[in-house]
Structures are given as structure tokens and as C-alpha cells.
N, C-alpha and C positions, 0 to 999 in steps of 0.2 A: 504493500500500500504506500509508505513512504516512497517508495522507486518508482511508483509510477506517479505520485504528484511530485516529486523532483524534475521525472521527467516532463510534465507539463509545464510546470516552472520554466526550465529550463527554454522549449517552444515557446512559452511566450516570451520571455525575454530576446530569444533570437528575432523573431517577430516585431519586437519592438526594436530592434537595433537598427532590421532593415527597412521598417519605416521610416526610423528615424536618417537613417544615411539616406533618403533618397524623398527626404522633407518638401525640398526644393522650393524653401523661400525665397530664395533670392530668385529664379526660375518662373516662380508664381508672380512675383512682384513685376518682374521685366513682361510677362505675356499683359501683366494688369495692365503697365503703363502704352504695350503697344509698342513700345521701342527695346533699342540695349542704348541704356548712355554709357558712352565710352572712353577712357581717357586717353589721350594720343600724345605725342611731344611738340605739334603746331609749329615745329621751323626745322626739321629737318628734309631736306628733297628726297623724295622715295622710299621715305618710309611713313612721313607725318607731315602733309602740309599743303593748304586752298591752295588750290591753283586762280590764275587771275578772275576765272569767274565765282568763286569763292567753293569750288565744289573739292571737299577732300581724297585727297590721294596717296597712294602710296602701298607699299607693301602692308605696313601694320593697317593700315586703312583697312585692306581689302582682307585681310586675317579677320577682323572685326563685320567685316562684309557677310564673309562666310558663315559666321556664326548667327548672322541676322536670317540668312537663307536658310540654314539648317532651320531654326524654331517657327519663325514666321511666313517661310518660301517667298521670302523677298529681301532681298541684298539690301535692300535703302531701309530698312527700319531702323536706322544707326543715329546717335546724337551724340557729338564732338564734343569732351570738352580738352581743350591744351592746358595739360600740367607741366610746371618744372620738374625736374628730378626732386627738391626736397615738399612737391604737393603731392608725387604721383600715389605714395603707397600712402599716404593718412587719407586721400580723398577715395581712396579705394576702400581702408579698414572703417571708412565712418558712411560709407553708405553713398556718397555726391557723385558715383558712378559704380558701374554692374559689373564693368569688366576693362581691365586696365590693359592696352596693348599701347606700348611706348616703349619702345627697344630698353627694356629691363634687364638686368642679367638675371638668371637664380643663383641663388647664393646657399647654401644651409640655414644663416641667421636671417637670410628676406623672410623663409619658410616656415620657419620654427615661430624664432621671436617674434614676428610682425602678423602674424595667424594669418598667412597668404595658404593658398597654391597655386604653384608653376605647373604650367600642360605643356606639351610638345614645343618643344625648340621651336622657332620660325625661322632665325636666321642665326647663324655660325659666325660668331666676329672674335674679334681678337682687340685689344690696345693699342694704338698708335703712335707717331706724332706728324703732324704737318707742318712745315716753315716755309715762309720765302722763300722764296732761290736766291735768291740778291746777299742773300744771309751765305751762301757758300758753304752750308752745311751736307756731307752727306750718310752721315751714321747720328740717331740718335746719341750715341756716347761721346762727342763731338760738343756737347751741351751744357755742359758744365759753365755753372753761374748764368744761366737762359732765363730769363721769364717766362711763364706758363703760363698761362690761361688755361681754367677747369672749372668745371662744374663743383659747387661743395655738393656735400651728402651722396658722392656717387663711389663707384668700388675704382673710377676713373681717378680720383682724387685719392686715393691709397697706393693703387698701381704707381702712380707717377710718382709718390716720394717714396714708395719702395725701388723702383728704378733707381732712381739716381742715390737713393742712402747705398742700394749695392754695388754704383758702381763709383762710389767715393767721389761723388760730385753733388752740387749744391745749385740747388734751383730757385727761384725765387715767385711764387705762386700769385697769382692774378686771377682772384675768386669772382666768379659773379653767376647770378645764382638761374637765368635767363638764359636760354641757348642762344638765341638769335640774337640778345645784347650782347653773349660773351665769341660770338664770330663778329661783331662790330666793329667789337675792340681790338678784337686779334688785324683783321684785316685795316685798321684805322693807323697799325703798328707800335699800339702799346704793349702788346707781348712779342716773345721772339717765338713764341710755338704754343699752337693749340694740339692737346692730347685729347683725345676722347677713340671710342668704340673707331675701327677703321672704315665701318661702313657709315659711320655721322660725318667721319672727316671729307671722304668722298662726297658725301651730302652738301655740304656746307662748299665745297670748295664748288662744286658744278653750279652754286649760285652767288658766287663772286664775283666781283667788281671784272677782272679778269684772271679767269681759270688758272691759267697758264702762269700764272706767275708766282704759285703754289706747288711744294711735292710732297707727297709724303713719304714721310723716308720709310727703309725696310727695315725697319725693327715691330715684331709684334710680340708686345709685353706679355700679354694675360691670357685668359679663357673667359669669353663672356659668349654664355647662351644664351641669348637672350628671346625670352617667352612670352605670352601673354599669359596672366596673373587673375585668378578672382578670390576671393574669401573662403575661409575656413568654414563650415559648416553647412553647404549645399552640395551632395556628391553627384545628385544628379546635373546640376549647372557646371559644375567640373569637368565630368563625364562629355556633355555633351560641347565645351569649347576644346577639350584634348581631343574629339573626335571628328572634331569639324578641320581644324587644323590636319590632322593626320591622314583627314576623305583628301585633302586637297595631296599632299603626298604619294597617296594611294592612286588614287587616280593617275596623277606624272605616270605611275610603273604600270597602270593596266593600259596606258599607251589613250586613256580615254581624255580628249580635251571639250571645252566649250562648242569646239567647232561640230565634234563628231558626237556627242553625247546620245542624240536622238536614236543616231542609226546604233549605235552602242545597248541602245538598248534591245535591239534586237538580236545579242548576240546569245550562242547557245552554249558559252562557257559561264558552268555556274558559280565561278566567281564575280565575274563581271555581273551576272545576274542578283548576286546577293548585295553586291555594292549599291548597286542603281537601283534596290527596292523592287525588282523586277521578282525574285524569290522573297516574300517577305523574312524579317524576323527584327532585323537592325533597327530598323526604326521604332519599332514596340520596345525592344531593351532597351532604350535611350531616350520614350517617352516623345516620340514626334513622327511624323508625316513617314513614312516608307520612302517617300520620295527625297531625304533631306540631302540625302549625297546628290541626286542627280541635282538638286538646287542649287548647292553649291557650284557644283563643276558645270553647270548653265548660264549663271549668272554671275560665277568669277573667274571660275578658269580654273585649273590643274596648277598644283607647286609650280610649274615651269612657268605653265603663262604667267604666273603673277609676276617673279622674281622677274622674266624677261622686261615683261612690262612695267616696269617700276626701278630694277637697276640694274639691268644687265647691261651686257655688250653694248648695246644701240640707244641706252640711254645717256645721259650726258653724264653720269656717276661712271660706267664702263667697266662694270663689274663681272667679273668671273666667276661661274659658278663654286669653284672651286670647294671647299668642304660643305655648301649648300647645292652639292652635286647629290643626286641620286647615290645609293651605297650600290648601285650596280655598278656605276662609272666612279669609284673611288670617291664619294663622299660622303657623308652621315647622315642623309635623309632616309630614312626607314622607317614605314610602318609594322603594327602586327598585324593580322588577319583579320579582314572582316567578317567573323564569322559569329 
């Protein structure tokens, strides 16, 4: 008798665990309001930033995009707001946005101490620094007694005076707390080099005064993955922006793009059939539309097309896929199975 109301005990409690992980307040709130508000970083090029008709763009944009098509099967349910690096994660942990895609890194202490979670990588960056050329630098170790320009509150600002503490030289730091004020200042020539992520630097330099009159040297300091972020206690809202992120992935390697999706779905490989909602089941485990993958990859595109269209090769940033290569083609992008 006790063994068997242990055991009930026991099913209810499981019961209520997986109630509870898959609450989906914050989930519930975003279908309430009709939109996702979103935090972005508002001045960097192709990743965060209006274009002249005020419409935003960029890669984390359209990360954010996809995540609008997965729950609502429409890309534009999205509402901008531009954080600094020291608003992004407080305006995240206190509710003034759903979902934070602003080339963040993860870190153990963003994830722990700050009650975030980090889903799927977007983009694979590393540490940099860019100078003049006028300046005749060509090794970051070259820099010693430089002024820097940095972002405070970022792992950017650590990087850099761990650089230069290990390589017995001494910088002189130029905080400002504004990405787009702190390229003003850089390019106005009050620092001798801006450090930041190597795809901001990119960013920032393809909307300078002129381009060309900028490099970034070949040193990369760090490891920054940088993901989009939402809060600790909705697994299902978790679930379903690491999965939206990872459809875009998946898709790249089932060869399935915006352009082909239609006829895609008519194929008779039942992978491709379980992706696209054509066999159900994905979209029930995830609490939405069967159809959220092909939403996605209809109305944004596959990993590829995005990155192409936002900072590859033929953009004015002229980025290489390189570790945000497919992990067939020697890069880190890899899904698990949609199954």
C-alpha cells in the first residue's frame, strides 16, 4: 500500500515538473501581445541596423524573423528595441523585451548568474582589433601604449586588457558605453584602435566615412559564440527559438532554400518530409503550426541565404563563411535531427 501511493506520489510530481517546464509564460504572453519585442544592437551593419527606409536588417534581425514565423507564420510580427551592451541583459531579465538577439556571447556566468539561456550559436566570431592604416600598424602586438576604444560591460573589455596584460604592454582604454558613438570617436581619431567581436568590426568599418582607410589586423583574441538569449523559466519558448535557429541550419544541409521550398515539399525523402510538416509530429512537440519550419525557410531563407544576404562575400562587410560554414564543409554549423 505505501508502494503504491509512493508510486502515485511520485507521477504526480513528474506531472507537475512537466507542466511546469513547459508553463510557457513568456510564450503565452508574446502570442497575447501579437508580436516578439526584440532586443537588437541598432548600429551595427548586418547584423543590427534600419536601413534608410527605416526597415531592420541584418542577420540577428532575421534570426529574430524566424522565430516570428515559427509561432505566428509570419516573419514581421517582430518589434525592435536597440540596446547597449550594459541595457541588453537587464532589459531582457526584467521583462522590456521577449527575446534578446544582439550578437551576445555565452559565457557560463551570462547563464548561470544572470538566469538567461543561450540556444544555438548564430554566428562564430572571435576578438579583434581595427586601426588606421596611416597608423603603420601590422600585428596587434605592435600596440603597446595605443588607445582603445571599447565597449564597458562586455567580455570585449576583458579580452582587451587580458591581451595586452599578457603580452607586457599597456593600453590606454576609451570607454563609451554606445556602439555607434564609440565608432564616432574611433573614426573622429580619438583612439588609435577599436577592438570588438571581428564581425562588428567588419560592420562598422563597411559604414565609414571611407572603408579603405581601415584594417583589421590578424590577430583573433577570444571565442565568442554569440547566440540569441531569452529567460530562465519558459522551456517551451526556449525550445522553440533553439529550434527555429537550428530549422534555418537544417534546412542549409537538406539543400532546401526559400526559392525551392514549395517543390520541397513534395519530396519523398522522409526527412525532408518531417522537416517541412509534410509527416507530422515536430510541430505538436514544440506547441505550433506543423508548418513552422517551412515558414521559416519561406519567408527567410536557409543559414546560407541569410548569412549571404546580410554579410557574406557580396556584401560590403565580405565575409567568409569560414567557421559559420556548414560542418560538412569544415565549419560548426550543425544540427540534431528533426525527428
Amino acid at each position: 500500500m505505501k508502494l503504491a501511493k509512493s508510486l502515485v506520489l511520485f507521477l504526480a510530481v513528474s506531472l507537475m515538473a512537466v507542466s511546469f517546464a513547459y508553463a510557457g509564460k513568456d510564450l503565452d504572453a508574446v502570442k497575447a501581445k501579437g508580436f516578439i519585442q526584440v532586443g537588437v544592437n541598432g548600429g551595427v551593419f548586418g547584423f543590427g541596423m534600419p536601413d534608410e527606409k527605416g526597415v531592420w536588417k541584418g542577420l540577428d534581425v532575421d534570426t529574430a524573423r524566424a522565430v516570428s514565423a515559427a509561432i505566428f507564420g509570419d516573419a514581421d510580427k517582430v518589434k525592435y528595441t536597440p540596446l547597449t551592451a550594459q541595457q541588453r541583459f537587464t532589459a531582457l531579465q526584467s521583462g522590456e523585451i521577449d527575446l534578446l538577439t544582439r550578437n551576445a556571447t555565452r559565457t557560463l556566468s551570462r547563464e548561470t548568474q544572470l538566469g538567461l539561456n543561450f540556444v544555438t550559436v548564430n554566428y562564430y566570431d572571435g576578438q579583434g582589433f581595427m586601426v588606421p592604416k596611416a597608423l603603420g600598424v601590422k600585428s596587434a602586438k605592435e600596440l603597446d601604449g595605443a588607445t582603445v576604444c571599447v565597449l564597458p560591460g562586455t567580455t570585449t573589455e576583458q579580452n582587451a586588457a587580458d591581451f595586452f596584460r599578457s603580452n607586457n604592454m599597456k593600453m590606454n582604454p576609451v570607454v563609451i558605453e554606445s556602439t555607434s558613438e564609440l565608432a564616432k570617436t574611433f573614426f573622429a581619431g580619438r583612439c588609435d584602435v577599436l577592438t570588438s567581436d571581428a564581425s562588428q568590426l567588419a560592420g562598422t568599418r563597411a559604414v565609414a566615412p571611407n572603408p579603405k582607410d581601415y584594417i583589421i589586423l590578424p590577430e583573433i583574441i577570444s571565442k565568442e559564440p554569440l547566440a540569441p538569449a531569452v529567460r530562465h523559466g519558459d522551456d517551451q519558448f526556449r525550445d522553440i527559438v533553439d529550434f527555429s535557429v537550428l530549422a534555418m541550419i537544417n534546412a542549409e544541409e537538406l539543400g532546401i532554400t526559400s526559392a525551392n521550398v514549395d517543390e520541397m515539399l513534395k519530396s519523398t525523402n522522409p526527412v525532408v518530409q518531417r522537416f517541412l510538416g509534410v509527416i507530422p509530429g515536430n510541430g505538436e512537440a514544440l506547441g505550433l503550426d506543423e508548418k513552422w519550419a517551412y515558414n521559416i525557410v519561406k519567408q527567410v531563407g536557409n543559414y546560407g541565404e541569410v548569412f549571404e544576404r546580410n554579410v557574406g562575400v557580396n556584401t560590403k562587410l565580405g565575409i567568409e563563411r569560414g567557421l559559420n560554414a556548414l560542418w560538412t564543409n569544415g565549419g560548426l554549423m550543425y544540427s540534431p535531427p528533426f525527428k
